[in-house]
C-alpha positions in Angstrom: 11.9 19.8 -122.5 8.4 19.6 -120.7 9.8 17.0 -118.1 12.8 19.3 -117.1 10.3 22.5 -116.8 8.1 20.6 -114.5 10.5 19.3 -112.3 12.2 22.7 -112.7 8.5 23.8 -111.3 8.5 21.3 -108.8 11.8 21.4 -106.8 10.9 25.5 -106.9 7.6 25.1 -105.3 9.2 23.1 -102.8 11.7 25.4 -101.7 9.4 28.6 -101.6 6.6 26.2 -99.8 9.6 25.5 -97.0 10.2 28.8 -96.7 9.5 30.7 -93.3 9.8 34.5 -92.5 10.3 36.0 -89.2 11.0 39.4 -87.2 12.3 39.0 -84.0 9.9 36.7 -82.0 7.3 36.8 -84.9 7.6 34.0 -87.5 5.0 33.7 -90.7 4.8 30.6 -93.1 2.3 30.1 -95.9 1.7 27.6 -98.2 -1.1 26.7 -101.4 -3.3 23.5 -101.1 -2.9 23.1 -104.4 0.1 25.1 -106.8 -1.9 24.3 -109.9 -5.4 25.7 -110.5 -7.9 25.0 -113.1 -9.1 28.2 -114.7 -11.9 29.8 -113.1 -11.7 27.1 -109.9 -10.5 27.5 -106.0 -7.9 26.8 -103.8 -6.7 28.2 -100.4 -3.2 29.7 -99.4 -2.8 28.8 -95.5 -1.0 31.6 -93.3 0.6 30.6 -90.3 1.3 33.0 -87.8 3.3 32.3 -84.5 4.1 34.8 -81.9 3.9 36.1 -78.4 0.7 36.3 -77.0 -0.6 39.8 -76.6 1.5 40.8 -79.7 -0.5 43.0 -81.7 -0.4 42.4 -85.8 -2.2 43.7 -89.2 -2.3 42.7 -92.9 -2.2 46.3 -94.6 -4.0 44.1 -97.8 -6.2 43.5 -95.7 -8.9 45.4 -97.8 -8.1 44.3 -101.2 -9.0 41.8 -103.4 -6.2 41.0 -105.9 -2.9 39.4 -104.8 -1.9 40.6 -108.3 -3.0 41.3 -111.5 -3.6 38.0 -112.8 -4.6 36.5 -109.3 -7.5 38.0 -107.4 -8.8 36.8 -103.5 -12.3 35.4 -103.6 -12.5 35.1 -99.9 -11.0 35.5 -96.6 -11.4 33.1 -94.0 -11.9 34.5 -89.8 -8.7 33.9 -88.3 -8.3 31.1 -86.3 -6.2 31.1 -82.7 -4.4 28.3 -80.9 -2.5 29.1 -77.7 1.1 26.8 -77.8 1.9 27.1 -74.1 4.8 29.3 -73.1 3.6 32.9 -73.9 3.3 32.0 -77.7 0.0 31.7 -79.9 -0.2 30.4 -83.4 -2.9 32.2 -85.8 -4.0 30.1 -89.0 -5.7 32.7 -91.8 -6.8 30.9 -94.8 -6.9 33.2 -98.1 -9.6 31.9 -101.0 -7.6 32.5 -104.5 -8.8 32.2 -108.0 -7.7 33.0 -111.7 -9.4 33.3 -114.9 -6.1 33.8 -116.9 -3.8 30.8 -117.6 -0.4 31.2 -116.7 2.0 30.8 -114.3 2.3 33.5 -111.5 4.2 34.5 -109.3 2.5 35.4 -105.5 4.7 38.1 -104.0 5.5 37.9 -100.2 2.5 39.7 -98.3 3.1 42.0 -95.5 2.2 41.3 -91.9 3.2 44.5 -89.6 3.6 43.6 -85.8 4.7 46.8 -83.6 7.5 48.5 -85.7 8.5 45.3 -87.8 7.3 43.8 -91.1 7.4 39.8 -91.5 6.5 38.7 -95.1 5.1 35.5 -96.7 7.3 33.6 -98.9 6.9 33.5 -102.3 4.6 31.2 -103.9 4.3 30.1 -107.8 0.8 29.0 -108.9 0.1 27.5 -112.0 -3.3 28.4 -113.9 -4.5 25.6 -116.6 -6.8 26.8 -119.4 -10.3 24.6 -119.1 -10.2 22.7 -122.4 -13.2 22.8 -124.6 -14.6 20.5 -127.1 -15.8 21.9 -129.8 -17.7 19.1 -131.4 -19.9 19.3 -128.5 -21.7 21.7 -130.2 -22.9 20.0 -132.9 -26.7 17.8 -132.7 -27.8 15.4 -134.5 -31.3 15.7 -134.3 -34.5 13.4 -135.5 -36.9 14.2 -138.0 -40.2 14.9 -136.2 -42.6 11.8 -136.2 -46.4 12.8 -136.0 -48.1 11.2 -133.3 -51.7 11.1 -133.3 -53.3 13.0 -130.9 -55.4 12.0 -128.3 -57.8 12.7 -125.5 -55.9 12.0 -122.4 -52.3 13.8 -123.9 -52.4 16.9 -121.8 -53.1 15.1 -118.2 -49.7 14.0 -116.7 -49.1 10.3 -116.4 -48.8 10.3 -112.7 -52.5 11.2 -113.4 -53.6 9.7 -116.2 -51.8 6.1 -114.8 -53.7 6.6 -110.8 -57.1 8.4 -112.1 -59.4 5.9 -110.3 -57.2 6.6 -107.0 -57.8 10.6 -107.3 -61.5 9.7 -108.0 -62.0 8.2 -104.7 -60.0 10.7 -103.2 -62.2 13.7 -104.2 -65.4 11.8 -103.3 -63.9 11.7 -99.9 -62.2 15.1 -99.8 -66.5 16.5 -101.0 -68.3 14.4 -98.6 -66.0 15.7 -95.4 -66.8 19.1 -96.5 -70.4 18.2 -96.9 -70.1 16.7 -93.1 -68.3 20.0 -92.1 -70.3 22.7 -93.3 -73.9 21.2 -93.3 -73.8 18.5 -90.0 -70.9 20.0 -87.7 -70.8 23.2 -88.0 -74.5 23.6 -88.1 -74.4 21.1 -85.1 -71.8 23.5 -83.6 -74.1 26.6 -84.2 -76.9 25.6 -82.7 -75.1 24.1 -79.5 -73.7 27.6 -79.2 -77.0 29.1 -79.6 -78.8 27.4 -76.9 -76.0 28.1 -74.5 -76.2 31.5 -73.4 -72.9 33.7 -72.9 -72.2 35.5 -70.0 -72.2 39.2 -69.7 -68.9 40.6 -70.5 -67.9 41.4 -66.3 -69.1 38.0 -65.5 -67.3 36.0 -68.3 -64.4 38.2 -67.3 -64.1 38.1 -64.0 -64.4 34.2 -64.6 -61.7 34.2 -67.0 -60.0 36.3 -64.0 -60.6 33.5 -61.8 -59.3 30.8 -63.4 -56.4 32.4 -64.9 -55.5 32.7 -61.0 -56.1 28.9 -60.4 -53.5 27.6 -63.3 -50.2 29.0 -61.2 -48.3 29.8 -64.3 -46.1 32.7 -62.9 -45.7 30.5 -60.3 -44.0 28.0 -62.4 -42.0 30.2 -64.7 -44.7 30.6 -67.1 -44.5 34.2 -66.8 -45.3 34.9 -71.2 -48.6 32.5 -70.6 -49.5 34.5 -67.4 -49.3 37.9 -68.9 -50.5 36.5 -72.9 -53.9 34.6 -71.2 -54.1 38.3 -69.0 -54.1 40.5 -71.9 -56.1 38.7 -73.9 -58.7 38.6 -71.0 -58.9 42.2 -70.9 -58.6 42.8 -75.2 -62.0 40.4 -75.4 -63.7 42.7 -72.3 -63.0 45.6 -73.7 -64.1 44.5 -77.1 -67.4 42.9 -75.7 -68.4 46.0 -73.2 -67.2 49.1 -75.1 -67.5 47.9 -78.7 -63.5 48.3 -79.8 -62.0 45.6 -81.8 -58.9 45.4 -79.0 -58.0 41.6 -80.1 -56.7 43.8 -83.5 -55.1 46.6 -81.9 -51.3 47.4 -80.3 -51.4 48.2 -76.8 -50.9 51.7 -77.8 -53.8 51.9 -79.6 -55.6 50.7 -77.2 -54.8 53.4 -74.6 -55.1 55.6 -77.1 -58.6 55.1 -77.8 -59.7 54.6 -74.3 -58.4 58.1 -73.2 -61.5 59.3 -75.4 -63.7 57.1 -73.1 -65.4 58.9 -70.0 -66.2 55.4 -68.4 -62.3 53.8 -68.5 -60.4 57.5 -67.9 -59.9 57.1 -64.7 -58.5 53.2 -64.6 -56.7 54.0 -68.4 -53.0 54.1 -65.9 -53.7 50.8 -64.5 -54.4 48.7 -68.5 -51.3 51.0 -69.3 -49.0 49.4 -66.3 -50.4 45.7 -67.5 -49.9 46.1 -71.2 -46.4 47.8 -71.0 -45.4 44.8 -68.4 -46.7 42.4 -71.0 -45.3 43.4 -73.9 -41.8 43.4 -72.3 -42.3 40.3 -71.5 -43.7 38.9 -74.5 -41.3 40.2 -76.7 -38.0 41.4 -74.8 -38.3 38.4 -73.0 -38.4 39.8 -69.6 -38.9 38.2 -66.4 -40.9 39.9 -63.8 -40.7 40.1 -60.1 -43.4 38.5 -58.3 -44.9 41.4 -56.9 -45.4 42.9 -60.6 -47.4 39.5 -61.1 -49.4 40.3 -58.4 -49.5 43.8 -58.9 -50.8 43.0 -62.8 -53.4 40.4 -61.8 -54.7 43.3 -59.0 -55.1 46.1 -61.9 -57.0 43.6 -64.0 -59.2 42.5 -61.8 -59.6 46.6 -60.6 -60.1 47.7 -64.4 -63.2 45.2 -65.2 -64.5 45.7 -61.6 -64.2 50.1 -62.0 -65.8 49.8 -65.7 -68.6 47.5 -65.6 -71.9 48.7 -66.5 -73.6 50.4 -64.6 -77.0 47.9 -64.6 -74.7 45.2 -63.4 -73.2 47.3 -60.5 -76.8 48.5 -59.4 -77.8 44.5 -59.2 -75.0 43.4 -57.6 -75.5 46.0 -54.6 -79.3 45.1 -54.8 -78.3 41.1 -53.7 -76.0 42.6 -51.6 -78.1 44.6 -49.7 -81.0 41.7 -49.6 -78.4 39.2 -48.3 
């Protein structure tokens, strides 16, 4: 009686797999990957849709997630679209099905509307198998506990306990580096800095200035190096000559605090012009025109010239005025 149910099954899946529906030039197909399921598991019913191109088609289940009540949709695949030649297209939709009900089912044609017609799937029979369980699975048979004696070395892992000597020599390593670090290079380090003297904040700027000039990055389509080694000029100048941590600050803030400034009131417009340029291009990924380069470089140079100190300017007309 089983053998004449499943081929019963079997020539029925067949015929409804073969099946095709259509409305006028529309025609719709679908088929299951697989028309028996194991409980809980996956498989994919493939639509297949063939009509005129620029025909225009909905699934009114388009939003719901149960084919029926014993069969629910655990995904929907993007429709896929192939053009045949000829004015036709064929669109592939691929619907993710699952059961946690044994059974077998019934899938009833779904809908597909095109203009004032309604093409339908054919019907599809899918077969849910119950997941078999062993229940002796269950039951352990489980070993009196033996008691070990304990000892030192139990609670360091082997891969440490087995390669001690080898962390050993690492860590001698690892402490004389740092003693090297701290005590002969940095200290080294400190006291080159110390006997090198640092320029005054216009001087190391305009220098900066210079050579920022020389590396023709804008030039070369460097444009977010240009405009990141430019701001950064101008955050450590303003940090070094009026005291405001600018390398921590947004560009906002920055303006914001040097409107309260007597000295940079007057050239505030011109940082405003280079920061806004650079953020744009730093994050929008903007690419300016050569004359806002230009323009950008100019307003740098005419912001550290307009608010150096007043000492420096005094000097600087003095050797001017002896040469």
């Amino acid at each position: 009686m089983k053998i004449i149910n499943k081929i019963i099954f079997a020539l029925t899946l067949l015929a409804v797999c073969s099946q095709a529906a259509w409305a006028g030039n529309t025609t719709i197909t679908a088929r299951l990957d697989s028309a028996t399921l194991l409980m809980g598991k996956t498989t994919a019913m493939h639509i297949e849709i063939v009509q005129d191109k620029g025909t225009v088609g909905f699934f009114p289940w388009e939003n719901s997630d149960t084919i029926s009540s014993m069969v629910e949709i655990a995904a929907k695949n993007v429709a896929d679209t192939t053009d045949l030649g000829n004015g036709r297209i064929q669109i592939n939709r691929d619907i993710i099905l699952q059961s946690f009900d044994s059974g077998m089912y019934v899938i009833t044609p779904l809908p597909y509307v095109v203009n004032k017609d309604t093409v339908r799937t054919p019907k599809l029979a899918l077969k849910v198998v119950p997941v078999m369980v062993d229940s002796l699975q269950s039951i352990h048979d489980y070993k009196p506990v033996i008691d070990v004696p304990f000892e030192v070395f139990d609670w360091v892992p082997d891969f440490i306990a087995d390669y001690w000597w080898i962390y050993l020599i690492l860590m001698i390593l690892a402490s004389a580096g740092l003693y090297y670090y701290f005590f002969w290079y940095k200290k080294g380090r400190k006291l080159g800095m110390s006997r090198r003297k640092r320029l005054p904040p216009y001087e190391e700027a305009m220098v900066n200035l210079k050579n920022l000039k020389n590396e023709n990055l804008w030039q070369n389509g460097r444009e977010k190096e240009y405009f990141t080694g430019l701001t950064d000029i101008l955050r450590v100048y303003i940090d070094r000559r009026f005291k405001i941590n600018a390398m921590e600050m947004t560009s906002s803030q920055i303006i914001d605090t040097l409107k309260k400034n007597k000295e940079t009131l007057a050239v505030k417009e011109q940082l405003s012009m280079i920061l806004e340029v650079a953020d744009m291009v730093k994050f929008a990924n903007v690419r300016p025109l050569a004359d806002d380069n230009e323009l950008a470089y100019k307003h740098a140079m005419d912001f550290v010239e307009l608010t150096k100190p007043v000492e420096e300017a005094a000097e600087k007309q003095g050797e001017e005025g002896q040469e």
